[in-house]
Backbone as a ProteinNet text record, in pm:
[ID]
protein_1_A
[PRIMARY]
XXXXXXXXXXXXXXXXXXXXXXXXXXXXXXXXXXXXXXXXXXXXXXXXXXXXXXXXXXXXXXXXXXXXX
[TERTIARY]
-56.2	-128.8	-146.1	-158.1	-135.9	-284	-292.6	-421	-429.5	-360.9	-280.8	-361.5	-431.3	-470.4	-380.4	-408.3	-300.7	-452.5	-341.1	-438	-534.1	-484.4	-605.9	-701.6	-705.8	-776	-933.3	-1067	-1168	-1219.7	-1236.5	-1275.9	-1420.9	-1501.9	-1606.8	-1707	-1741.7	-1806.3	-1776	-1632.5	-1640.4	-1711.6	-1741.4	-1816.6	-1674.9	-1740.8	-1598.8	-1521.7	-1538	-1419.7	-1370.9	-1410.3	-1330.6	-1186.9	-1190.4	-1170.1	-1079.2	-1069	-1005.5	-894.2	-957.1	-857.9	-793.6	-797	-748.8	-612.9	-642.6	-535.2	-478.5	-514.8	-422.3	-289.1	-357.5	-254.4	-115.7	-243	-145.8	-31.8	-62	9.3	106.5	75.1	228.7	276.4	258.2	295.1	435.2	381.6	431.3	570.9	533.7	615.9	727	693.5	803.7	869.4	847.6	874.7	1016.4	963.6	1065.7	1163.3	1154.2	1240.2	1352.8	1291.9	1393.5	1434.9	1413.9	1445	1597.4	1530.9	1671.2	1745.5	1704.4	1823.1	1947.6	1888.9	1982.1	2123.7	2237.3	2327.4	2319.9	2259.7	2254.8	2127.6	2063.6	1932.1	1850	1749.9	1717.2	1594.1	1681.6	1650.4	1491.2	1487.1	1367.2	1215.9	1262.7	1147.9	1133.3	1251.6	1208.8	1101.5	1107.4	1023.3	927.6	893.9	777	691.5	775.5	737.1	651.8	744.9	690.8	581.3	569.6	460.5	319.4	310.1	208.4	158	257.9	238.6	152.2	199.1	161.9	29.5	11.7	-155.3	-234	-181.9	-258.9	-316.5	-232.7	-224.8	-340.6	-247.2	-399.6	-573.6	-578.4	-727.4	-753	-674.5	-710.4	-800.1	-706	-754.6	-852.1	-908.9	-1033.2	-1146.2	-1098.9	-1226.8	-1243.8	-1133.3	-1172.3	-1204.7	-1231.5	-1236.2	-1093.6	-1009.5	-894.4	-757.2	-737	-628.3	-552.2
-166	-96.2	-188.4	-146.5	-241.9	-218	-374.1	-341.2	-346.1	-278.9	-205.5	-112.1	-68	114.9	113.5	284.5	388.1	438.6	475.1	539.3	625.3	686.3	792	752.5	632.6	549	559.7	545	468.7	339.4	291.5	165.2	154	258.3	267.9	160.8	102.5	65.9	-107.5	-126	-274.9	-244.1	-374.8	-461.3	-425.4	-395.1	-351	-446.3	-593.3	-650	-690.4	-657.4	-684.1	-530	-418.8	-298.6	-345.8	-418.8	-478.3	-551.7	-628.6	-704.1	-664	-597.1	-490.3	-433.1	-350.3	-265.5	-347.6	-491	-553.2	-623.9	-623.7	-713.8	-569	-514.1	-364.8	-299.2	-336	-340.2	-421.9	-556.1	-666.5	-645.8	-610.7	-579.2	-429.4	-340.4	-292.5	-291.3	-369.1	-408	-484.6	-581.9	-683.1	-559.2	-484.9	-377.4	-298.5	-277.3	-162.7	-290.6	-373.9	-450.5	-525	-529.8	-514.4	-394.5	-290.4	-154.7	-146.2	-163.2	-144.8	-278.5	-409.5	-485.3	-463.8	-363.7	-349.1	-271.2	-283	-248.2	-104.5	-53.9	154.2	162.4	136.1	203.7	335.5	331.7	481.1	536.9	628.4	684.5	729.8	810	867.9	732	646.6	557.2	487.2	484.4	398.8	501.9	604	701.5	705.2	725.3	670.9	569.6	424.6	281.7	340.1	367.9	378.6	500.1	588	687.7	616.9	522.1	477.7	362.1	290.9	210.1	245	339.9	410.7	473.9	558.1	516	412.1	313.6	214.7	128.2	180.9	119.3	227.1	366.7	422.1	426	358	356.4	238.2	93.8	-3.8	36	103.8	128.5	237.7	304.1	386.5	286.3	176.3	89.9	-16.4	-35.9	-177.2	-107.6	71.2	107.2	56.1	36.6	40.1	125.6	217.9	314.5	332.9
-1755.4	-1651.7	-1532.6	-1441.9	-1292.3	-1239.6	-1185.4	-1115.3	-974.5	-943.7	-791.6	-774.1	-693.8	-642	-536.1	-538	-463.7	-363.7	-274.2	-127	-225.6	-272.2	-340.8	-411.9	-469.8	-536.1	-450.5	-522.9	-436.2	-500.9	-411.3	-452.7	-344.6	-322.8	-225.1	-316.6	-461.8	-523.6	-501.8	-405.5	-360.8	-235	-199.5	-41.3	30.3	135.7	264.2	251.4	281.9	265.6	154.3	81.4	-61.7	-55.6	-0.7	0.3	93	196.9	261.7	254.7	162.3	126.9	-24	-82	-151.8	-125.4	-25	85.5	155.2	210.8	278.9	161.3	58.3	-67.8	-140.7	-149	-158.1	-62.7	47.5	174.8	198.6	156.6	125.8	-5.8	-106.3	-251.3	-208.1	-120.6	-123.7	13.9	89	168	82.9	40.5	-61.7	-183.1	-195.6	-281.9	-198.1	-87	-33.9	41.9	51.7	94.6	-22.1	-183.7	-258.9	-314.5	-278.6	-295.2	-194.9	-92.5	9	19.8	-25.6	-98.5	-190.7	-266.1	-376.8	-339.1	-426.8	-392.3	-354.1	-446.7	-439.7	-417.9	-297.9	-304.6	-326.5	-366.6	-452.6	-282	-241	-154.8	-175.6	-281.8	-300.2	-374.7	-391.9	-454.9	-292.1	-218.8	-71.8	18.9	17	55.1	-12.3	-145.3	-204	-163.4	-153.5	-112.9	26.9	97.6	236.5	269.6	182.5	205.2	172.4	71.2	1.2	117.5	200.3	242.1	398.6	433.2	522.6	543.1	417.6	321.2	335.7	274.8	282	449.7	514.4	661.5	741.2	711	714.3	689.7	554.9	521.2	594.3	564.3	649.9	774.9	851.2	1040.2	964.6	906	856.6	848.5	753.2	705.7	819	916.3	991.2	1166.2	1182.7	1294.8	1386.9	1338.2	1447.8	1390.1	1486.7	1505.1	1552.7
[MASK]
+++++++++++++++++++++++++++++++++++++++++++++++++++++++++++++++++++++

């Protein structure tokens, strides 16, 4: 089991910046993710869209929790 959350996740029961820094680690976890995704010889179209929807999420709540948009 991973101790990763997903945008949908709450984690309202951490201190803002802990929530912060949460989503910012989740945010490079998943960056380094889609960058060996589209390394690979046959990349899997649909998990790189995955990668990048989640990531996008996460970039989202960021600018939610830190007031910048």
């Amino acid at each position: 089991m991973s101790n990763t959350m997903t945008a949908g996740d709450t984690n309202a029961d951490l201190p803002l910046e802990d929530q912060i820094l949460v989503l910012e680690q989740q945010h490079c976890d998943l960056d380094a993710a889609l960058r060996e995704e589209e390394a690979r010889p046959l990349p899997n179209s649909l998990e790189i869209s995955d990668l990048k929807r989640k990531k996008l999420a996460d970039k989202d709540q960021l600018a939610e929790l830190t007031g910048t948009e």
